[in-house]
DORO-606272 format. One record per residue (C-alpha): x, y, z; residue in three letters. Coordinates in Angstrom, 2 decimals, always signed. Layout:
residues N
- px/py/pz/gumar
- X/Y/Z/ALA
...
***
This chain:
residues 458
- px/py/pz/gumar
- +15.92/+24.17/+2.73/UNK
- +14.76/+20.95/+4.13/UNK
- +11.05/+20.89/+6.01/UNK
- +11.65/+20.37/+9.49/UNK
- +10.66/+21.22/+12.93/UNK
- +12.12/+24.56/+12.91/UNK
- +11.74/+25.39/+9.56/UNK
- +7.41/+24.70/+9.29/UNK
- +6.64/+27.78/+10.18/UNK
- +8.23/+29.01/+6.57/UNK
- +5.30/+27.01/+4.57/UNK
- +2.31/+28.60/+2.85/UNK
- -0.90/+28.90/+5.00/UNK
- -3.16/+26.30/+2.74/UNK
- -0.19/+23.67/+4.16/UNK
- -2.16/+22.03/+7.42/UNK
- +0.71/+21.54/+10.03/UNK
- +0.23/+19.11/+13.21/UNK
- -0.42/+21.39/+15.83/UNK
- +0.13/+19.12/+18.82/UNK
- +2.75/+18.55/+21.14/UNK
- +4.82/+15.30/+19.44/UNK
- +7.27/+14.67/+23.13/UNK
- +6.11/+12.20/+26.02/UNK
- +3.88/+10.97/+23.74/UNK
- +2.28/+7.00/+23.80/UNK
- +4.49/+5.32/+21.54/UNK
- +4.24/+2.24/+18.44/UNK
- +7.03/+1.14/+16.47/UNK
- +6.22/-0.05/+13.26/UNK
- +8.38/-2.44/+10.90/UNK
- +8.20/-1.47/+7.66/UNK
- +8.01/+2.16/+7.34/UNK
- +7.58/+2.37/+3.54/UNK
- +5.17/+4.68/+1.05/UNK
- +1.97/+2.85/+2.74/UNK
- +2.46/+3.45/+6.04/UNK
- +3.29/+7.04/+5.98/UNK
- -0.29/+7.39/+3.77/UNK
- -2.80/+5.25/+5.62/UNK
- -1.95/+4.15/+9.49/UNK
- +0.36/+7.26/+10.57/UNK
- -2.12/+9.46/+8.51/UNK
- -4.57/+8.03/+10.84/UNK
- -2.71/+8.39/+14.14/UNK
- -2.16/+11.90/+12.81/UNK
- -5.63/+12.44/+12.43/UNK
- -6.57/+11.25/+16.01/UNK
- -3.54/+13.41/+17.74/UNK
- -5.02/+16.63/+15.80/UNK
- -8.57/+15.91/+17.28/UNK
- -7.26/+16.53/+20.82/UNK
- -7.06/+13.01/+22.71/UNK
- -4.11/+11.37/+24.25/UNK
- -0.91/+12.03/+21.64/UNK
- +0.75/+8.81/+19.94/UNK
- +4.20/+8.99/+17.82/UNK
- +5.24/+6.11/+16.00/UNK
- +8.86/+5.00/+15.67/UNK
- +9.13/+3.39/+11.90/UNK
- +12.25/+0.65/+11.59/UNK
- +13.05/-0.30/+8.14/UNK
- +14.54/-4.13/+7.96/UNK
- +17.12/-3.46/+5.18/UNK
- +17.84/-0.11/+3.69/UNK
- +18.62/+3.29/+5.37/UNK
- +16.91/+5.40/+2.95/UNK
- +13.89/+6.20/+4.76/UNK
- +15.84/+7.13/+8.00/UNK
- +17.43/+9.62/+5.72/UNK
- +14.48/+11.14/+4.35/UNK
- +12.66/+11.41/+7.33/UNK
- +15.54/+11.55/+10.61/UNK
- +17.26/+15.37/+9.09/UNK
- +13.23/+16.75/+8.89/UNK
- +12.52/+15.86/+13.14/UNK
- +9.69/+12.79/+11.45/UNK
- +7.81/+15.12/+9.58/UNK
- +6.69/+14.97/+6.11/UNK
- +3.94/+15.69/+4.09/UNK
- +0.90/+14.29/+2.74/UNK
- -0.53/+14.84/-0.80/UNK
- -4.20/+14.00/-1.74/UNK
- -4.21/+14.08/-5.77/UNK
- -7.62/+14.09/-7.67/UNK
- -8.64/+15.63/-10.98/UNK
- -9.54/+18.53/-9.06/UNK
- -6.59/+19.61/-7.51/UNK
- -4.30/+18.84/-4.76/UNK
- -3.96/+19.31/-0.95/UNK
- -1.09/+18.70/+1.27/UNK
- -0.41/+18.98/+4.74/UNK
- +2.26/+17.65/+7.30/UNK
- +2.08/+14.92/+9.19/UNK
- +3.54/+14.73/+12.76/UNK
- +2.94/+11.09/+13.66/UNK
- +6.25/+9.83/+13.15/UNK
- +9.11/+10.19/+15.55/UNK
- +11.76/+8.72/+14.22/UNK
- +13.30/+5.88/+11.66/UNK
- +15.36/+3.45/+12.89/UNK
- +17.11/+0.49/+10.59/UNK
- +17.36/-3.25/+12.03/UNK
- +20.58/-3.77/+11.72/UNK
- +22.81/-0.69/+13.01/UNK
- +20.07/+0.26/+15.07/UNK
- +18.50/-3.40/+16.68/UNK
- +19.61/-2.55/+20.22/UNK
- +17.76/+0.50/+20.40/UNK
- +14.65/-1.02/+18.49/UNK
- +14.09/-3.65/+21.17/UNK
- +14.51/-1.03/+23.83/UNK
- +11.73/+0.98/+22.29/UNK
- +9.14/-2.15/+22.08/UNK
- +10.57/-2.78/+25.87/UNK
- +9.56/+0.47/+27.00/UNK
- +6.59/+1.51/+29.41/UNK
- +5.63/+4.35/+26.59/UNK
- +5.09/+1.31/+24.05/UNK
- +1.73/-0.79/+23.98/UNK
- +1.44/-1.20/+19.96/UNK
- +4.00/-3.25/+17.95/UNK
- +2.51/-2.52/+14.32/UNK
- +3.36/-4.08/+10.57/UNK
- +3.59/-3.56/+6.86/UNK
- +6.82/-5.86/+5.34/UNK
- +5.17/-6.86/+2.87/UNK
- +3.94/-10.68/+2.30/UNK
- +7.56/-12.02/+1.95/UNK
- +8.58/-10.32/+5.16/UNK
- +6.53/-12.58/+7.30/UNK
- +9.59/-15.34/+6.02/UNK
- +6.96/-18.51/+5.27/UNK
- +8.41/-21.38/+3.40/UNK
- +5.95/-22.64/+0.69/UNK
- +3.65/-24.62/+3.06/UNK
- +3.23/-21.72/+4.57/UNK
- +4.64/-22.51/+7.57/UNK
- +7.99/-20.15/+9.13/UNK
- +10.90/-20.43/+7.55/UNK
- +13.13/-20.41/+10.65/UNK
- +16.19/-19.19/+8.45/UNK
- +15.08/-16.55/+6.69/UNK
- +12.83/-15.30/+9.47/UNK
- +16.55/-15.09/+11.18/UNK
- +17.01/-12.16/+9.56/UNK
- +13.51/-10.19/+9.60/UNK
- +11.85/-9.00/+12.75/UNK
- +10.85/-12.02/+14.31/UNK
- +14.16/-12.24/+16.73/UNK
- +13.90/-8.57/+17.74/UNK
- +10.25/-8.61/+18.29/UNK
- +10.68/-11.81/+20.60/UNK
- +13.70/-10.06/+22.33/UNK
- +11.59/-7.10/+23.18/UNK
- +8.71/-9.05/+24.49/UNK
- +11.35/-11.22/+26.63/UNK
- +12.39/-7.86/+28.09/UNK
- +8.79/-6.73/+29.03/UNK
- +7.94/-9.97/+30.53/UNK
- +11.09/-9.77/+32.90/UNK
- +10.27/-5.91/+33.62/UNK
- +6.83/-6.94/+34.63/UNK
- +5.71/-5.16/+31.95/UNK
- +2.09/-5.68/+30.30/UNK
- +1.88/-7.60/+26.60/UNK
- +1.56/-5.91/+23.18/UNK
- -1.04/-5.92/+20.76/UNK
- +0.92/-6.76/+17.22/UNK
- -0.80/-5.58/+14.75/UNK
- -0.57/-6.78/+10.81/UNK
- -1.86/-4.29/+8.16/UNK
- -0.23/-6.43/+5.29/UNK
- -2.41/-7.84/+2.76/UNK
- -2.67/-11.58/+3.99/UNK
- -5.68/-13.00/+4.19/UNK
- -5.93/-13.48/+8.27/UNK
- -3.25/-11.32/+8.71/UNK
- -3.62/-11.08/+12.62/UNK
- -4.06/-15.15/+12.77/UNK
- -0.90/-15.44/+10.48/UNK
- +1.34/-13.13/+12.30/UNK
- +0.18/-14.80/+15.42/UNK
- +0.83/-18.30/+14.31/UNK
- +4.21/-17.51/+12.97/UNK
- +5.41/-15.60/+15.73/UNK
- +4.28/-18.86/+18.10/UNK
- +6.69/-20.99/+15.77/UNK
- +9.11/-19.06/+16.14/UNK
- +8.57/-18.45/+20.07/UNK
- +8.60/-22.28/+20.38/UNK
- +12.03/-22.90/+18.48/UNK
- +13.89/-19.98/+19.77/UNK
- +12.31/-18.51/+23.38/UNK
- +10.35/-21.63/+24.76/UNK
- +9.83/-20.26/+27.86/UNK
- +8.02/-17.09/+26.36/UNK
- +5.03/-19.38/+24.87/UNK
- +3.04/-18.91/+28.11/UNK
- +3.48/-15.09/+28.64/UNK
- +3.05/-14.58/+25.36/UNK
- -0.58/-16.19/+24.50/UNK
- -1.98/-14.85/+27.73/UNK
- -0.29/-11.31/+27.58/UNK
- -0.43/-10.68/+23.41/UNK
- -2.58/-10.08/+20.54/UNK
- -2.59/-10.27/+17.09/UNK
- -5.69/-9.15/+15.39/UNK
- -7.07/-9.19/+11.86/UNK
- -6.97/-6.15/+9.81/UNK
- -7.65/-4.82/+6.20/UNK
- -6.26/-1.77/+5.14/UNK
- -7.02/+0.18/+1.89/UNK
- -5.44/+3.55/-0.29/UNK
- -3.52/+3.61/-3.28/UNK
- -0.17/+4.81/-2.46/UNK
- +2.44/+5.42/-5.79/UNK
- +6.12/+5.45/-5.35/UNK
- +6.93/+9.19/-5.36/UNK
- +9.28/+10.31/-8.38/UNK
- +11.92/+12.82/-8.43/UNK
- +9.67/+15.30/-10.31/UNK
- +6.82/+15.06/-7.72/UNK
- +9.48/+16.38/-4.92/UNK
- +10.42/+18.60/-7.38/UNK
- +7.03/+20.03/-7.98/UNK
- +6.21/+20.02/-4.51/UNK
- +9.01/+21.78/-3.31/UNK
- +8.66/+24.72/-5.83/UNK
- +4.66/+25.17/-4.36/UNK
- +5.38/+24.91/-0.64/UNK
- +9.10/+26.35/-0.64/UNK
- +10.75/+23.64/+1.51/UNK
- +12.21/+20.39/+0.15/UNK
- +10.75/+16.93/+1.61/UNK
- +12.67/+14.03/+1.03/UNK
- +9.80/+11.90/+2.37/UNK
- +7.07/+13.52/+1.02/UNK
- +3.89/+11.04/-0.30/UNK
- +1.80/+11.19/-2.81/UNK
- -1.94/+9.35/-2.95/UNK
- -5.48/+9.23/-3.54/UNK
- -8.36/+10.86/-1.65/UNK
- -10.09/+7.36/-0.44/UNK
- -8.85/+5.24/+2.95/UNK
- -10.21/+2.48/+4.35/UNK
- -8.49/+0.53/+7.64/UNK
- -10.62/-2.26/+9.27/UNK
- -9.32/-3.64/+12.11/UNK
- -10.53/-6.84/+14.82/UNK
- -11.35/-5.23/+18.37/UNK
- -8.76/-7.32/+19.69/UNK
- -6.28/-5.43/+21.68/UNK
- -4.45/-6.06/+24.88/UNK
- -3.91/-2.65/+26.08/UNK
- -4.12/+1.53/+24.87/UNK
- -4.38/+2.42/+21.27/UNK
- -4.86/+5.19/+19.76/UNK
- -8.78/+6.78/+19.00/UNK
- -8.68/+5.61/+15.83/UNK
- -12.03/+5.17/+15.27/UNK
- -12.80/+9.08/+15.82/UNK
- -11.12/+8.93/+11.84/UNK
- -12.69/+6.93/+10.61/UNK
- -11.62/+3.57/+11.51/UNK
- -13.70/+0.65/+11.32/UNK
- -13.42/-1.58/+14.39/UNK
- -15.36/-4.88/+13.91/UNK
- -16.06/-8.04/+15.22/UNK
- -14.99/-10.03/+12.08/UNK
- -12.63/-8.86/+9.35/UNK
- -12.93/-11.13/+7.04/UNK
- -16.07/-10.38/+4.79/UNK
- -14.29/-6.43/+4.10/UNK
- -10.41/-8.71/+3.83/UNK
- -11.35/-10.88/+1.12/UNK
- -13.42/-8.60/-0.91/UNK
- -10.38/-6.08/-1.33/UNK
- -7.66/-8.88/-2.51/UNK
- -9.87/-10.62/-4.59/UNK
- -11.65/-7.80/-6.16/UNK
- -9.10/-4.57/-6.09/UNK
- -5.81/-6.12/-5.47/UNK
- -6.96/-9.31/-7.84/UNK
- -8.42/-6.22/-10.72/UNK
- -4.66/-4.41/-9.67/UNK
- -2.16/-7.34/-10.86/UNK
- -4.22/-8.13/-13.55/UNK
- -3.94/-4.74/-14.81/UNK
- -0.48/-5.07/-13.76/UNK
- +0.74/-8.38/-15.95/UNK
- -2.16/-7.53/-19.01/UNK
- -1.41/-3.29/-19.28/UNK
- +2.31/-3.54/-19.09/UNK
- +1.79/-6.08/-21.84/UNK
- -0.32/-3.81/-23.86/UNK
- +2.47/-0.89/-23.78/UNK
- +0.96/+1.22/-20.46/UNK
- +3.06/+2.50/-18.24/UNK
- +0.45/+3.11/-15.21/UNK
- -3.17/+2.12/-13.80/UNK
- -4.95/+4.43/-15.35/UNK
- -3.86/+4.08/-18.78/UNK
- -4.00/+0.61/-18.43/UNK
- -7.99/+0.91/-17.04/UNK
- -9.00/+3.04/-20.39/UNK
- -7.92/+0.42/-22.58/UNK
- -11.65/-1.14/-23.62/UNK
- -10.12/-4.62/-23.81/UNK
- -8.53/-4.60/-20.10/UNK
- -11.54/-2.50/-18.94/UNK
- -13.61/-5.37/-20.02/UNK
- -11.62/-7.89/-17.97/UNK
- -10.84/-5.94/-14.56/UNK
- -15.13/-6.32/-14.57/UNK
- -15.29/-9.56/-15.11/UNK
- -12.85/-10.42/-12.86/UNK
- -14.58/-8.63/-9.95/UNK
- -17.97/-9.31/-10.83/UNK
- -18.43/-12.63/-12.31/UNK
- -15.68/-14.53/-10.82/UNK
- -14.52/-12.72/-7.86/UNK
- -17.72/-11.76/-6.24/UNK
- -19.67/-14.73/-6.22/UNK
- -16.43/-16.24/-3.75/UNK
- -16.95/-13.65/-0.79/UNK
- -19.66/-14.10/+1.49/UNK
- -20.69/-10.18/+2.02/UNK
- -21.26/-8.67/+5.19/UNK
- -24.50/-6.83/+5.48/UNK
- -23.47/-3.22/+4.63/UNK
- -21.74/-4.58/+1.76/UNK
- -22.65/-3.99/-1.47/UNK
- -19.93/-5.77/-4.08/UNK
- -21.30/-4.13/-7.17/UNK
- -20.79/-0.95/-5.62/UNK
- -17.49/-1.75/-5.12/UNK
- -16.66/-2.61/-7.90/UNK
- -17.78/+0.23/-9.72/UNK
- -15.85/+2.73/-6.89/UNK
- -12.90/+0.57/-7.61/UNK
- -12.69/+1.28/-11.37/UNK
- -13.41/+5.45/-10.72/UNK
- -10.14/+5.00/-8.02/UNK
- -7.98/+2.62/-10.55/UNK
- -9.28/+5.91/-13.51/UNK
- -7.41/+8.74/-11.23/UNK
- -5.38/+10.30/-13.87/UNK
- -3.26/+12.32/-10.83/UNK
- -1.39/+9.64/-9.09/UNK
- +0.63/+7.76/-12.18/UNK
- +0.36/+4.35/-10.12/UNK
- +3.29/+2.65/-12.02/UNK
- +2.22/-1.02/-13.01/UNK
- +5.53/-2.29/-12.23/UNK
- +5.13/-1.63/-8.84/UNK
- +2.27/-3.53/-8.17/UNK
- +3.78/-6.66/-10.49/UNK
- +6.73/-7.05/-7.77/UNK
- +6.49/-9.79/-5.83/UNK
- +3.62/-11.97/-7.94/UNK
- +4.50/-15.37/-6.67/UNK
- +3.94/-14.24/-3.02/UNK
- +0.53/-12.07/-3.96/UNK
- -1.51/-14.23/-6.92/UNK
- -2.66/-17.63/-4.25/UNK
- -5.14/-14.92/-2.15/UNK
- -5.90/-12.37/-5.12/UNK
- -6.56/-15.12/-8.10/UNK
- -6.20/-18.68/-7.21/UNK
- -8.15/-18.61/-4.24/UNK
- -11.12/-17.67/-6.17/UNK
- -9.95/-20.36/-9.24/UNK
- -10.28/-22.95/-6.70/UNK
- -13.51/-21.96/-5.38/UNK
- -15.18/-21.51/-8.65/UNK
- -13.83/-24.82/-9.75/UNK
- -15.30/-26.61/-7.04/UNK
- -18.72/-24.92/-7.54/UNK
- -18.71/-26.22/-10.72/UNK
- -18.71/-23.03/-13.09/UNK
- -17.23/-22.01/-16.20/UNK
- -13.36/-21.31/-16.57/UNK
- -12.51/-17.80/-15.18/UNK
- -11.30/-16.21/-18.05/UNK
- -10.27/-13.04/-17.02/UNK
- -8.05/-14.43/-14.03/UNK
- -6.54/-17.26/-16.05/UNK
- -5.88/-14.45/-18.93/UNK
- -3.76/-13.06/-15.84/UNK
- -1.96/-16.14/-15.17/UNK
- -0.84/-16.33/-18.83/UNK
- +0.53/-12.86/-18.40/UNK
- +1.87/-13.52/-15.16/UNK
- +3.80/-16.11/-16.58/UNK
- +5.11/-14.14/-19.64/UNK
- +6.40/-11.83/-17.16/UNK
- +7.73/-14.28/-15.04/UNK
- +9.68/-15.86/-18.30/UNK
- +11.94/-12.93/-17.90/UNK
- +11.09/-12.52/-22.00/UNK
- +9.54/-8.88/-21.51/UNK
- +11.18/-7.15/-18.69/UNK
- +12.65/-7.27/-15.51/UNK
- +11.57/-9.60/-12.65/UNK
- +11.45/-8.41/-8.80/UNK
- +10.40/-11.45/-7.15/UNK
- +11.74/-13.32/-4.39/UNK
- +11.22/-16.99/-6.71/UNK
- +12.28/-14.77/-9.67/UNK
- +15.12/-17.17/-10.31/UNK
- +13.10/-20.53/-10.00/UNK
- +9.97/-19.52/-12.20/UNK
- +12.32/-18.50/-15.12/UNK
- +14.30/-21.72/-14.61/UNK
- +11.01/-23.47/-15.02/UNK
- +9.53/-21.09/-17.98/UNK
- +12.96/-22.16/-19.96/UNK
- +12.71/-25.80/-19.39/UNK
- +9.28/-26.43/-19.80/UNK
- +6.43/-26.02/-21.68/UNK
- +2.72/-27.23/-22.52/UNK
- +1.10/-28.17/-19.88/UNK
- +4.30/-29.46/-18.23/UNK
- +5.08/-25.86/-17.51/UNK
- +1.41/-24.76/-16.13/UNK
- +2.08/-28.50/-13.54/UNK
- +5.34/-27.31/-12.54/UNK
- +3.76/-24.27/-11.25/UNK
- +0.39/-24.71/-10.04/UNK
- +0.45/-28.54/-9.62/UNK
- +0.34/-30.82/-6.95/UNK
- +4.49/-30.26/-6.05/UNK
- +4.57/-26.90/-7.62/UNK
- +6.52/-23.24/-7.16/UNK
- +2.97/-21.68/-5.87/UNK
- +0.89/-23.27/-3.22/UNK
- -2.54/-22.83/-3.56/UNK
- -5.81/-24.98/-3.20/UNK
- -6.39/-24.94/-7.30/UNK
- -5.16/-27.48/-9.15/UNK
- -6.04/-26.33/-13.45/UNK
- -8.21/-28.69/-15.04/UNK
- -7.09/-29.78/-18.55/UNK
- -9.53/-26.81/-20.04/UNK
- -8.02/-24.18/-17.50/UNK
- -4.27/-25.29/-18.67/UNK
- -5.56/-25.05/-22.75/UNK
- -7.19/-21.23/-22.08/UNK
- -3.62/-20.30/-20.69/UNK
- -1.23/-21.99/-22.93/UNK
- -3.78/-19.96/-25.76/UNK
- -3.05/-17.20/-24.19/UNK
- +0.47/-17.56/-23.58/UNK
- +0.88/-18.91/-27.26/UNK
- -0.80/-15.02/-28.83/UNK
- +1.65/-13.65/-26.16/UNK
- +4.72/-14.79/-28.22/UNK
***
């Protein structure tokens, strides 16, 4: 028996339920409703409709693949929410979502949605290759054909002929400047495509910075099995994560939104201080852990974490070559951090598979690792060796010799790993005309320390 509006009432009393009226409810659509979303920003707009104030519900669109719609659409939205520790588990329901609809089949009604009165936030979480920007970072006007640029623009057309007020679009993707990037690349393609929007759109719009934060695992077959067997309904979209959230976001909005702040949210002037410390120091310590532990036989963080030898280089990473590159706010402490990084990453509960977090490298490693390469380099210290011991694994994995490669350049990085080598192989990928753009440029010492490396990895 599925979990679903009519059937909640069947689940155990220690199962919170929503308890608030989800119709003629303020509305957001969100592109890209994956794991993530469904554990940090709907958990928050959860959070804010239980506390009594104006109700939101959230319309999630997946770009490519039905399955969510099918997970979520037969149980009304709802699904439920598992916090995992070493001391236990609790899971509730959340009501936030409406409904899923997928780009393709379902574009006409997606724009109509964004078009509406009821809608004031357009919200985001593709993933860094979903914001479709060729290597110099720029928009790729092809691919971003096919993501959600056209339908976004269509609906904002729409609004501006209705009279309508703007939308605040709101990024919670891990780019660094998320809000400035989304912005930017929604102006290029607003220039090549809808002119005449340019105007209406910069006075009526905004796209502000955020930084969002929880470890979310892909959910397995057994977890839906377990959890089915303890609350006696089965949910095909249940999720699975870790007690700590964070969400910063710029106080830049151009209409209602919900309360978030009453959970918890941070609303600030500047994002950028809390933005870089979490890809350089957690999502930097994550693919290292991610290239390194697979390497070393784990299967999931926090094997990978107890190994002494990885241990020893998720620290260094994030405090002597990572820190030193962010310029803290003043109610940050880095050390901290760190150290509430490595008890998180330790979670024995939430089997974080390292495979997930080693999709997509060439899009993710500029802002977690080169970034702070380049920065250290021209600052004149030592060679980072944690970080370039990640490169080296990086590009083992990359090779295609190990394992499988989910990567949108997966093709073109093994083409280069199997014509190359020497420091031929580290220019064709980091170097002036390179595969990854990125600010560093490895000094002859930086390209010996990973060939070394890539040399013991066989």
């Amino acid at each position: 028996m599925r979990l679903s509006e009519a059937n909640i009432g069947r689940l155990p009393d220690n199962v919170g339920v929503p308890g608030y009226e989800r119709s003629g409810a303020r509305h957001a659509v969100h592109f890209g409703i994956g794991a993530f979303h469904r554990a940090h920003q709907a958990a928050f707009t959860d959070a804010c409709n239980r506390d009594g104030g104006p109700t939101w519900t959230i319309t999630g669109v997946s770009m490519r693949s039905a399955t969510v719609a099918e997970q979520l659409n037969p149980q009304d939205g709802l699904y439920t929410l598992t916090i995992r520790s070493g001391d236990g588990t609790d899971t509730r329901v959340m009501g936030s979502v409406a409904q899923v609809l997928v780009a393709g089949p379902d574009r006409e009604t997606i724009v109509e949605r964004i078009a509406s009165p009821d809608c004031h936030l357009v919200t985001f979480t593709v993933t860094e290759k979903g914001y479709c920007r060729a290597p110099d970072g720029s928009l790729d006007l092809a691919l971003a054909s096919d993501g959600f640029y056209p339908i976004v623009s269509d609906a904002l057309s729409r609004r501006r002929d209705a009279g309508l007020p703007g939308l605040s679009l709101l990024s919670c993707d891990n780019l660094s400047g998320n809000g400035k990037q989304l912005g930017r690349l929604m102006r290029e393609w607003i220039d090549a495509k809808s002119p005449d929007l340019r105007n209406w759109f910069d006075s009526e719009c905004t796209t502000p910075d955020s930084m969002v934060d929880r470890i979310v695992p892909a959910p397995s077959p057994d977890d839906l099995d377990e959890l089915e067997q303890r609350i006696g309904l089965r949910d095909e979209g249940a999720i699975f994560t870790e007690g700590f959230t964070q969400w910063v976001i710029e106080d830049d909005f151009a209409g209602p939104r919900p309360a978030w702040e009453d959970a918890g949210v941070q609303l600030v002037g500047d994002v950028a201080p809390y933005e870089t410390a979490k890809l350089r120091m957690l999502n930097g310590a994550h693919s290292l852990l991610a290239y390194a532990g697979q390497d070393h036989g784990h299967t999931y963080v926090h094997q990978a974490i107890a190994d002494p030898q990885l241990r020893t280089l998720v620290r260094r990473l994030m405090l002597e070559e990572a820190a030193p590159t962010i310029d803290a706010g003043e109610d940050q402490d880095l050390a901290a951090y760190a150290e509430q990084l490595v008890t998180r990453f330790e979670n024995p509960a939430l089997n974080h598979r390292l495979d997930q977090i080693a999709m997509d490298g060439s899009q993710k490693i500029g802002q977690r690792w080169l970034e702070v390469l380049a920065e250290q380099q021209n600052g004149g210290a030592s060679i980072c060796e944690a970080i370039l011991t990640g490169i080296a694994h990086w590009l083992h994995h990359v090779s295609a010799k190990a394992r499988p490669v989910d990567d949108p350049q997966a093709d073109a990085l093994q083409r280069v790993c199997a014509e190359t080598s020497g420091p031929e192989l580290v220019e064709a990928v980091f170097g002036t005309h390179a595969l990854i753009q990125s600010p560093w440029r490895p000094s002859d010492a930086e390209t010996d320390f990973i060939l070394a490396r890539l040399r013991d990895l066989g």
